[in-house]
C-alpha positions as CSV (number, residue, x, y, z in Angstrom):
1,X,-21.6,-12.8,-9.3
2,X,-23.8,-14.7,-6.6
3,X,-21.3,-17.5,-6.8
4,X,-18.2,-15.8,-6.5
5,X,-16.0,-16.3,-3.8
6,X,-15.8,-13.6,-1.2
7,X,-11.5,-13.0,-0.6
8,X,-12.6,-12.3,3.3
9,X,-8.8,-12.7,4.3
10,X,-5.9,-15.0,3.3
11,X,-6.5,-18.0,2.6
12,X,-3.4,-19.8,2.5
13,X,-3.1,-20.1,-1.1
14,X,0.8,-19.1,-2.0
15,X,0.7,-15.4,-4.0
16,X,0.9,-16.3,-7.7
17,X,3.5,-13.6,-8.3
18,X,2.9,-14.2,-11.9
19,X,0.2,-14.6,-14.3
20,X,-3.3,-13.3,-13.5
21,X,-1.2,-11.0,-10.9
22,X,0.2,-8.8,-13.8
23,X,-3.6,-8.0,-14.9
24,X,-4.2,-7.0,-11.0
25,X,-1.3,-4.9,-11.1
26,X,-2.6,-3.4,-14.5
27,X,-6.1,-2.5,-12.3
28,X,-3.9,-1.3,-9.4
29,X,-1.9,1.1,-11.4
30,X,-4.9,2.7,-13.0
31,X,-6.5,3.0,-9.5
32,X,-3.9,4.6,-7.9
33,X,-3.5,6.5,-10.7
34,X,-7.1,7.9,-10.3
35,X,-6.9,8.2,-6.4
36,X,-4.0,10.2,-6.4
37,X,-4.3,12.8,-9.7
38,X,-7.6,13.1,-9.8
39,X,-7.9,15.7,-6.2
40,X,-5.2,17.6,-8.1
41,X,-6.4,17.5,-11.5
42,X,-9.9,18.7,-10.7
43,X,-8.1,22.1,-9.5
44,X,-8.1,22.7,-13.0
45,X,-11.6,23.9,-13.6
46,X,-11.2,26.1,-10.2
47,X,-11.7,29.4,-12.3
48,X,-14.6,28.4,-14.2
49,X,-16.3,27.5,-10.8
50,X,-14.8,31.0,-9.3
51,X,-16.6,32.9,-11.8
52,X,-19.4,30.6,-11.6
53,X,-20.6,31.0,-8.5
54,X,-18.8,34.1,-7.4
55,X,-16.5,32.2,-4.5
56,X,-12.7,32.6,-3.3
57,X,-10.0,30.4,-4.3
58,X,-10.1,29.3,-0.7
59,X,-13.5,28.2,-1.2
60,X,-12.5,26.4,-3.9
61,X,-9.7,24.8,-2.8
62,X,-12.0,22.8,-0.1
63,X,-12.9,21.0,-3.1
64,X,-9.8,19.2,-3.6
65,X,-8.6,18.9,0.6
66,X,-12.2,17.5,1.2
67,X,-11.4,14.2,-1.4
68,X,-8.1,14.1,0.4
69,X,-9.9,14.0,3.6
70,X,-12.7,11.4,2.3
71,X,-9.3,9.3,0.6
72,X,-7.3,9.1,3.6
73,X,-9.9,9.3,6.9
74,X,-12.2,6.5,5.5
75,X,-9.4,4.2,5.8
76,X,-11.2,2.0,8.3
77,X,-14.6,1.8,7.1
78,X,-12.9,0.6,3.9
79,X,-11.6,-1.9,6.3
80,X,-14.3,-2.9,7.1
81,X,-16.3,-3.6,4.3
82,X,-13.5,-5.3,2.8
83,X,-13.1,-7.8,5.8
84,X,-17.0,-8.2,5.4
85,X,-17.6,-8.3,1.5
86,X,-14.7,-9.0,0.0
87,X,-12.4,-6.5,-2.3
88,X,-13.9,-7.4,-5.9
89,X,-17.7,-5.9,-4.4
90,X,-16.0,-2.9,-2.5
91,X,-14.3,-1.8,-5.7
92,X,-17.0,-1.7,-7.9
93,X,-19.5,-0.1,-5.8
94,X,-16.9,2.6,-5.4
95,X,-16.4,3.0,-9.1
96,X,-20.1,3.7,-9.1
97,X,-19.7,6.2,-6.5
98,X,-16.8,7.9,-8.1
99,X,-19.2,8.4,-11.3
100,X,-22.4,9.2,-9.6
101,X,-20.3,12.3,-7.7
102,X,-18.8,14.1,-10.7
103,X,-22.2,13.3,-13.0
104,X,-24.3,14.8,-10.2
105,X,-22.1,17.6,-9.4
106,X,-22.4,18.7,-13.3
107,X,-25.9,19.8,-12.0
108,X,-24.7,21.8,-8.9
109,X,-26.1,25.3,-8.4
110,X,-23.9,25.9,-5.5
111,X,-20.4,25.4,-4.1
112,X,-22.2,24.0,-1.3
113,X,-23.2,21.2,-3.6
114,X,-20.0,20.4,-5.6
115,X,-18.4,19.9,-1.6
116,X,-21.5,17.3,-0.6
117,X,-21.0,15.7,-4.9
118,X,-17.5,16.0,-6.1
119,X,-15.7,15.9,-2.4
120,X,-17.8,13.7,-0.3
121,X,-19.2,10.9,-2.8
122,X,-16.4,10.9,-5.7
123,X,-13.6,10.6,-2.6
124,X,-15.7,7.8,-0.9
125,X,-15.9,6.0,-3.9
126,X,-12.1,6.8,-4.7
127,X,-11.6,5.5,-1.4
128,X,-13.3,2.2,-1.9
129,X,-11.0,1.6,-4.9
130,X,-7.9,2.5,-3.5
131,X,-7.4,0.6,-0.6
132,X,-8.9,-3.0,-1.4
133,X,-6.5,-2.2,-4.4
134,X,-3.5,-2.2,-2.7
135,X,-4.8,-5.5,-0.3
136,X,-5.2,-7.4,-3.0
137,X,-1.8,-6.4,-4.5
138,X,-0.2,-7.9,-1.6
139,X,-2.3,-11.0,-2.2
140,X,-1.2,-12.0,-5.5
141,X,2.5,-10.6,-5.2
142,X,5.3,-12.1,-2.9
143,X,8.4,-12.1,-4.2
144,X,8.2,-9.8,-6.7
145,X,6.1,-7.7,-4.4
146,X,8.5,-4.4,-4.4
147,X,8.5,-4.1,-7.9
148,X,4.9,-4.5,-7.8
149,X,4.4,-1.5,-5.5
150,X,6.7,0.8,-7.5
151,X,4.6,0.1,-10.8
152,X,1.9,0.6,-9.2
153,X,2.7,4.1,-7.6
154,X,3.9,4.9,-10.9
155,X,0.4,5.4,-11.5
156,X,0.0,8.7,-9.8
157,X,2.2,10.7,-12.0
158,X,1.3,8.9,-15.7
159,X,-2.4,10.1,-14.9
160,X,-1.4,13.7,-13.3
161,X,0.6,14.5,-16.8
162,X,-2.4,12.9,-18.4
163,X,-5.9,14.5,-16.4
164,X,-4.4,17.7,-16.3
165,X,-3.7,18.9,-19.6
166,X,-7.2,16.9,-20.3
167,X,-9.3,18.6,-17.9
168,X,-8.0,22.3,-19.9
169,X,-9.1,20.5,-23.0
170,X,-12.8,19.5,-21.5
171,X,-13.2,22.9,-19.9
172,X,-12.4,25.1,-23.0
173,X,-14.7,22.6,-25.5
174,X,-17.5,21.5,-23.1
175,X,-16.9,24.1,-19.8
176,X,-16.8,23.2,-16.3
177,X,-20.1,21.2,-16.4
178,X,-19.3,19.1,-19.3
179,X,-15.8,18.1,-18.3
180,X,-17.4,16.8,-15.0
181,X,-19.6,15.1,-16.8
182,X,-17.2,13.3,-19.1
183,X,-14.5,12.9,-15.7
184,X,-17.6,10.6,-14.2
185,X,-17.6,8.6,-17.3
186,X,-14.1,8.1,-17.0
187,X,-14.3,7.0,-13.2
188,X,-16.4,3.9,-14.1
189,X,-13.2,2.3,-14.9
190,X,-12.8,1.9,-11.8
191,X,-15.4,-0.8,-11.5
192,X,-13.8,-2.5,-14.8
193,X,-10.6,-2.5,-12.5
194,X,-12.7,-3.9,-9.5
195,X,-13.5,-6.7,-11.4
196,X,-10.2,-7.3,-12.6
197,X,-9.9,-8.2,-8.7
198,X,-10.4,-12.0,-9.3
199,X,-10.0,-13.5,-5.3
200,X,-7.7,-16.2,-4.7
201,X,-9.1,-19.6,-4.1
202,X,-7.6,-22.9,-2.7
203,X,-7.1,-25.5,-4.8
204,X,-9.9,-28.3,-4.9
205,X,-9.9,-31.6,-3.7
206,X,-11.5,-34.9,-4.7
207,X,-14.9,-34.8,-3.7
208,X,-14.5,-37.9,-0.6
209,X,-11.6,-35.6,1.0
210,X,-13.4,-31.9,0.8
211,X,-16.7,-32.9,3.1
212,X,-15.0,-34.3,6.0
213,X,-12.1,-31.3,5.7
214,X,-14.2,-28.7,5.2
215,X,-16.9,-29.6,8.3
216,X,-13.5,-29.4,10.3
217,X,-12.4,-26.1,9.2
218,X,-15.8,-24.5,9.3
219,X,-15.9,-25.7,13.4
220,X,-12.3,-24.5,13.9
221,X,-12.8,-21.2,11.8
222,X,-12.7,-18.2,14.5
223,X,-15.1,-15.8,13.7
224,X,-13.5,-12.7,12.1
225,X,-12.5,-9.2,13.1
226,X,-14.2,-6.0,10.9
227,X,-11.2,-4.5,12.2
228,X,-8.4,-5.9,14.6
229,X,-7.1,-3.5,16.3
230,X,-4.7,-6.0,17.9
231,X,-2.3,-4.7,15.2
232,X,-1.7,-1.9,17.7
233,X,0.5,-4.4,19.8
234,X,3.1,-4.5,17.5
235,X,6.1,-2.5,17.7
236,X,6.8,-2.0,14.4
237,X,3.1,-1.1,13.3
238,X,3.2,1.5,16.2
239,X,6.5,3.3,15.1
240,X,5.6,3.1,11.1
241,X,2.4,5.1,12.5
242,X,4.3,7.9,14.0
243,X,6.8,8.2,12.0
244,X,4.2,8.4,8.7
245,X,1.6,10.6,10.4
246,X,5.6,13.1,11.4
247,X,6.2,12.5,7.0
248,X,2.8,13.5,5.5
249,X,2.8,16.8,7.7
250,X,5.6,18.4,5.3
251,X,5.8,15.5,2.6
252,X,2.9,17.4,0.3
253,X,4.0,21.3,1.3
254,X,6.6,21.7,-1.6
255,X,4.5,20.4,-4.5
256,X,1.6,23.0,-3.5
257,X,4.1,26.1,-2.8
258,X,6.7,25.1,-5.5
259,X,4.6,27.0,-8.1
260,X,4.2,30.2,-6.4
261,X,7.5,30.2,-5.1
262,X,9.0,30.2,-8.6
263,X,6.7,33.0,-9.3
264,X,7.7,34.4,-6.3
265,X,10.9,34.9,-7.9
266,X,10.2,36.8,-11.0
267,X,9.4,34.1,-13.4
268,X,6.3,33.7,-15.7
269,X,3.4,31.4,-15.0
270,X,4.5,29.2,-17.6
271,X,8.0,28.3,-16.6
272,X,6.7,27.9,-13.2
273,X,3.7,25.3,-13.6
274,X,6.9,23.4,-16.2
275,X,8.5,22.8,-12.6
276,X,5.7,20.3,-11.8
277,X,6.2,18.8,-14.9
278,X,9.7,18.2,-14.4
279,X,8.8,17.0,-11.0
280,X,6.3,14.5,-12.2
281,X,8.5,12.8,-14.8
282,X,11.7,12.4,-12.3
283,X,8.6,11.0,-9.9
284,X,7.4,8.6,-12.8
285,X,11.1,6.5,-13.1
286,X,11.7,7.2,-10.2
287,X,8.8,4.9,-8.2
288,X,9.9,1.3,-10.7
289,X,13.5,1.9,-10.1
290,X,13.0,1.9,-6.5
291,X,11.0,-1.0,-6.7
292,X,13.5,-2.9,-8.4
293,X,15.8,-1.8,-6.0
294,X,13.8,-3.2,-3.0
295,X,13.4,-6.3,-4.6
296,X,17.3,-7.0,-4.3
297,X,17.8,-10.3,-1.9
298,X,20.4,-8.4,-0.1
299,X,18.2,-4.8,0.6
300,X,14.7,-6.5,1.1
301,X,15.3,-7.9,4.4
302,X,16.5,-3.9,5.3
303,X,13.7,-2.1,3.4
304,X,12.7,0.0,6.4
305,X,16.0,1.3,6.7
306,X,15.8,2.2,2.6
307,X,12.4,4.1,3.6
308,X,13.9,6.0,6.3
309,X,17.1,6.8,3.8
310,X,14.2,8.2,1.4
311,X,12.6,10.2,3.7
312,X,16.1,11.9,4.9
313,X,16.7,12.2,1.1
314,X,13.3,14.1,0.7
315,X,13.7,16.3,3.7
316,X,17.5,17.3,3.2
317,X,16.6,18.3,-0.4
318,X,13.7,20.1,1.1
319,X,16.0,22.6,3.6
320,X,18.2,22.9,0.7
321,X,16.1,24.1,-1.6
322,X,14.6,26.4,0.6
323,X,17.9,28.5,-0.2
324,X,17.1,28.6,-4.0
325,X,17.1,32.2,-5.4
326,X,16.8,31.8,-9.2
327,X,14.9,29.4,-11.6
328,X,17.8,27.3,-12.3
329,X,18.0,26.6,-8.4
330,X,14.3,25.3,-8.4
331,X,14.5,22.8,-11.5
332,X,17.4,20.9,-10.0
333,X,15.2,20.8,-6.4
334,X,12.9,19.7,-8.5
335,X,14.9,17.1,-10.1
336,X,15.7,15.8,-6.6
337,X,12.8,16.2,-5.2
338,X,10.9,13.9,-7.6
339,X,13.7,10.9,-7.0
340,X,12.9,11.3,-2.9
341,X,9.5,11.6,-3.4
342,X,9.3,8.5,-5.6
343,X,10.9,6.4,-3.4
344,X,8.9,7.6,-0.8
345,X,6.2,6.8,-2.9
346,X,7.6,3.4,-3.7
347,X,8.1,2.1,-0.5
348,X,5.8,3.4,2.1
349,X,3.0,0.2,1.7
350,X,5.9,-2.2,0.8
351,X,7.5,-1.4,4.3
352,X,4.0,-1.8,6.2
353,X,2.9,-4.6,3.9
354,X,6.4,-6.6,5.2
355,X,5.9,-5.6,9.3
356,X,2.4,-6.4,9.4
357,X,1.8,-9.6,7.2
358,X,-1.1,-10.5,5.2
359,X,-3.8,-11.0,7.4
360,X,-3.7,-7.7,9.3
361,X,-3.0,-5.9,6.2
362,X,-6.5,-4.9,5.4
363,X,-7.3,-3.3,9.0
364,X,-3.7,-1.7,9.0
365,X,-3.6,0.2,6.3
366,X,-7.0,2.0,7.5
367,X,-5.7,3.0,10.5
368,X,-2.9,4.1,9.4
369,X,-4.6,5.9,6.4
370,X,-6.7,7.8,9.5
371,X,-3.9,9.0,11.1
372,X,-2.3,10.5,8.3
373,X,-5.7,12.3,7.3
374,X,-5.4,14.4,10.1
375,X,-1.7,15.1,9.4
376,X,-2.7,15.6,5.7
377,X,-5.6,18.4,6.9
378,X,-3.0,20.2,9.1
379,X,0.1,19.8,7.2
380,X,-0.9,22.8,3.8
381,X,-3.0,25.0,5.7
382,X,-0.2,25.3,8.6
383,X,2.1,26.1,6.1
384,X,-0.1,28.6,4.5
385,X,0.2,30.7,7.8
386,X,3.2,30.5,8.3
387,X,3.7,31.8,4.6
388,X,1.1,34.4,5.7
389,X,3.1,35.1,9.2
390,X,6.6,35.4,7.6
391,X,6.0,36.5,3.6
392,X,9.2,33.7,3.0
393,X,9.3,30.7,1.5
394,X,12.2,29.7,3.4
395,X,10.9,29.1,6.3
396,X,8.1,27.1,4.8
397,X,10.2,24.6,2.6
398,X,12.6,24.9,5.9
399,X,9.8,23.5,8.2
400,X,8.4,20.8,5.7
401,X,11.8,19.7,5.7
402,X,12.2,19.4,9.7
403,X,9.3,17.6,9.8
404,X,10.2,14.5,7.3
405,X,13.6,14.1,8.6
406,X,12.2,13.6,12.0
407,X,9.6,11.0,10.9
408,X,13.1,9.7,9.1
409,X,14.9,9.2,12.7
410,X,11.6,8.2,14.5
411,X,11.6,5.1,12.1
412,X,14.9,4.6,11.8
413,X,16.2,4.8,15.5
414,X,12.5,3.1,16.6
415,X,13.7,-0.2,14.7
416,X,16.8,-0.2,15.5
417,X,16.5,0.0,18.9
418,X,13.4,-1.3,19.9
419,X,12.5,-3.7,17.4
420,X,15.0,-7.0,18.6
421,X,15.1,-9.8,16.9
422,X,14.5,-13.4,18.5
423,X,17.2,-14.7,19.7
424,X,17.5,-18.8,18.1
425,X,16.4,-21.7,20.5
426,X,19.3,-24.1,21.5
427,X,18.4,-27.4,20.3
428,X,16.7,-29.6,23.2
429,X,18.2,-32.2,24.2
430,X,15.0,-34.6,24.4
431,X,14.4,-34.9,20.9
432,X,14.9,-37.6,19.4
433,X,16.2,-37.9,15.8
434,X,13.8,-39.3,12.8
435,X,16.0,-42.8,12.9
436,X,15.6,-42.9,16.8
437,X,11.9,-42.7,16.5
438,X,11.9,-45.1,13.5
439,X,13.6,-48.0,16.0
440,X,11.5,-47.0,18.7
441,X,8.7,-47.7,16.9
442,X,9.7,-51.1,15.6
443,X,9.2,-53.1,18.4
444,X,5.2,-52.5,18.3
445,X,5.2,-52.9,14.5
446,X,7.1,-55.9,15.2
447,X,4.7,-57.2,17.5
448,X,1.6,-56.7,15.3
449,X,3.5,-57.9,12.3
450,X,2.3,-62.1,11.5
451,X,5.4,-64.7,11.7
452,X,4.6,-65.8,8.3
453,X,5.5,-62.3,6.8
454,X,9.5,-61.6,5.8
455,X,11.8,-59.1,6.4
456,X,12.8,-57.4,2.8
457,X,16.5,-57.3,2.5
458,X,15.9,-53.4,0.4
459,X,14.5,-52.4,4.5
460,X,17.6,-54.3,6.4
461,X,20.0,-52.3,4.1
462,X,18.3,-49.0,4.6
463,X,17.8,-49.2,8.3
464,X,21.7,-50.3,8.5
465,X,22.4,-47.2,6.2
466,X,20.2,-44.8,8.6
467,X,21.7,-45.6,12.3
468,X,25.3,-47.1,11.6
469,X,26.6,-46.5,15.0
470,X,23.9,-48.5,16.9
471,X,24.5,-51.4,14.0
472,X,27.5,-53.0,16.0
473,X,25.8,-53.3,19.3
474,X,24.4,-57.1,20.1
475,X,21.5,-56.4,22.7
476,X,20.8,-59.9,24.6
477,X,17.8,-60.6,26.5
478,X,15.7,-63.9,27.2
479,X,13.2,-62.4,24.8
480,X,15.5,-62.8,21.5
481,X,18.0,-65.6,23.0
482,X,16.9,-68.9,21.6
């Protein structure tokens, strides 16, 4: 491990797009996977800790928003520690963490406890997997980089049909405090995945080349940022912002009130959890399909405008399914819903991956991941009151809706209009053309060539065949006259 190179940024070594990228990929899926079930899946044991220690659901409930909150709103100090240690490191301490929260928090006497052990410590450490996890995606895909992403999201809803129906299994054999026990053994995968994070090196050189080379580069080597905020001076960074932090506000309101909505309705608690179901298998073709689809030579180059399309997608189904009034009304929003919210899924680090480049990647993504915490704590809970305020779940799926069509226009009509693209510089007429410079410099090679050296005939012809226009012309001076 001590002589392991530290991946502290890009170092100009082509993505593989192949190979060893397929077993970082394989890391990346279960990661995400992990980071994005496991606030949901813990929900499960909810009751258990109800009865336990004789709290609300709403007390409960801060369980899961705080790992959301610790996921997202770390975003830069992930940054940060990746531009200082490297991704491999950050990952597996963060496995560690992720372990240490749920094994200690199988020893909690309070709620108090499980907050500071399962949400503060596990989502750190979920945190520190997740992000240098999609970095180093970027890193070792290229071309192939869309489908990439989509596999990788695919992640999320493999592991929510898979931790949920687990975590009922754990709690009824082992209870509450044994399945968080076995959950943190689990988590240490993470830092098997971590070290599946193999950084990228240059290739080597003989050893008479690499001194003299790397002196150079060491003296020329600017001294690098924790976290470059310079990224802020880019249009397109500034509009994908604003028009992610609009999206997140209603993006997760339907999956949380789906549930009770269909109960809501008249139907049982079992036909109404199957809607998530349904949700998350749409969700889980839906996220590689997209991917392929991104990939396309002819839709890459337009990938934001395919993002804004999936956003309108997700909030048009959104205000129309706030109209549903039977069961049959909710399965095919959910049907929709999960192809939106895949391609949503799909595409939103592909599209900031391609406006901000590889090297400002790493302090992007926490900065953006900051932003959208605060949406993320706002978004539920705002449309809990106005659930509260109105008793109709119109109004709330109506809302939610509003809100990710607008962040759909605010990225749309932002590129469109203020992202321009540079115009081509005329050709100057100054420069000279390879030929040109060639003759030019003949005169000096001439002069330091020895009279006893011959012209090759092979030369003659190929200087004829390179500037045939200037061929004909005789120029006489006393210098060439005999």
């Amino acid at each position: 491990m001590g002589a392991a190179a530290v991946d502290d940024g890009p170092t100009g070594v082509k993505a593989p797009d192949g190979g060893w990228s397929w077993v970082v990929l394989c890391g990346c899926f279960v990661i995400t996977g992990f980071s994005y079930a496991f606030p949901k899946a813990v929900s499960v044991f909810f009751k258990e800790l109800i009865r336990e220690f004789g709290v609300g659901y709403s007390d409960t409930a801060w369980i899961s928003s705080i790992l959301l909150a610790m996921l997202y709103g770390t975003g830069p100090l992930c940054s940060v520690l990746v531009n200082r240690f490297g991704c491999r490191p950050v990952m597996m301490v963060g496995g560690l963490f992720a372990s240490l929260g749920m094994i200690l928090a199988s020893f909690a006497t309070s709620i108090i406890q499980i907050y500071f052990t399962t949400g503060v410590i596990t989502g750190l450490g979920l945190a520190l997997n997740f992000q240098p996890s999609l970095i180093m995606l970027n890193r070792y895909f290229d071309q192939k980089r869309p489908l990439a992403n989509g596999l990788s999201a695919a992640g999320s809803p493999v592991f929510l049909c898979c931790l949920s129906p687990l975590g009922q299994v754990l709690q009824y054999n082992f209870g509450w405090r044994g399945g968080f026990l076995i959950l943190g053994g689990m988590l240490l995968n993470c830092c098997a995945c971590g070290a599946l994070m193999r950084p990228l090196e240059p290739p080597k050189k003989p050893v008479d080349q690499e001194e003299p080379s790397s002196k150079v580069v060491e003296k020329m080597k600017p001294k690098k940022k924790l976290l470059d905020f310079t990224v802020f001076k880019d249009r397109g960074f500034l509009i994908y912002t604003i028009a992610a932090s609009i999206m997140v506000l209603g993006l997760f309101v339907p999956p949380v009130f789906v549930i009770s909505y269909a109960e809501h309705l008249g139907n049982s608690d079992t036909n109404a959890a199957f809607l998530l179901s349904i949700l998350g298998f749409v969700d889980l073709f839906s996220r590689p399909t997209c991917g392929i689809l991104a990939g396309l030579k002819w839709v890459r180059p337009h990938c934001v405008y395919l993002f804004a399309f999936a956003m309108v997608f997700n909030g048009v189904t959104d205000l129309v399914g706030s109209m549903s009034v039977d069961y049959t009304h909710l399965v095919i929003f959910c049907v929709f819903f999960g192809i939106s919210y895949g391609m949503v899924g799909a595409l939103q680090f592909e599209v900031l991956m391609a406006i901000v480049g590889t090297e400002k990647f790493p302090s992007a993504i926490g900065l953006v991941l900051l932003m959208e915490a605060m949406a993320v704590l706002v978004g539920p809970p705002s449309a809990g009151k106005i659930l509260d305020a109105t008793h109709r779940y119109m109004f709330v799926f109506m809302v939610a809706g509003c809100e990710v069509t607008l962040s759909a226009l605010v990225l749309g009509f932002g590129n469109f209009f203020c992202i321009k693209k540079k115009p081509e510089e005329p050709m100057k007429e100054v420069a000279a053309s390879p030929a040109e410079s060639e003759q030019l410099k003949k005169p000096d090679e001439e002069e330091k060539r020895p009279e006893s050296i011959t012209v090759d005939s092979i030369e003659v012809e190929q200087f004829l065949k390179e500037d045939t226009e200037k061929n004909g012309e005789v120029n006489t001076n006393p210098e060439t006259c005999v």
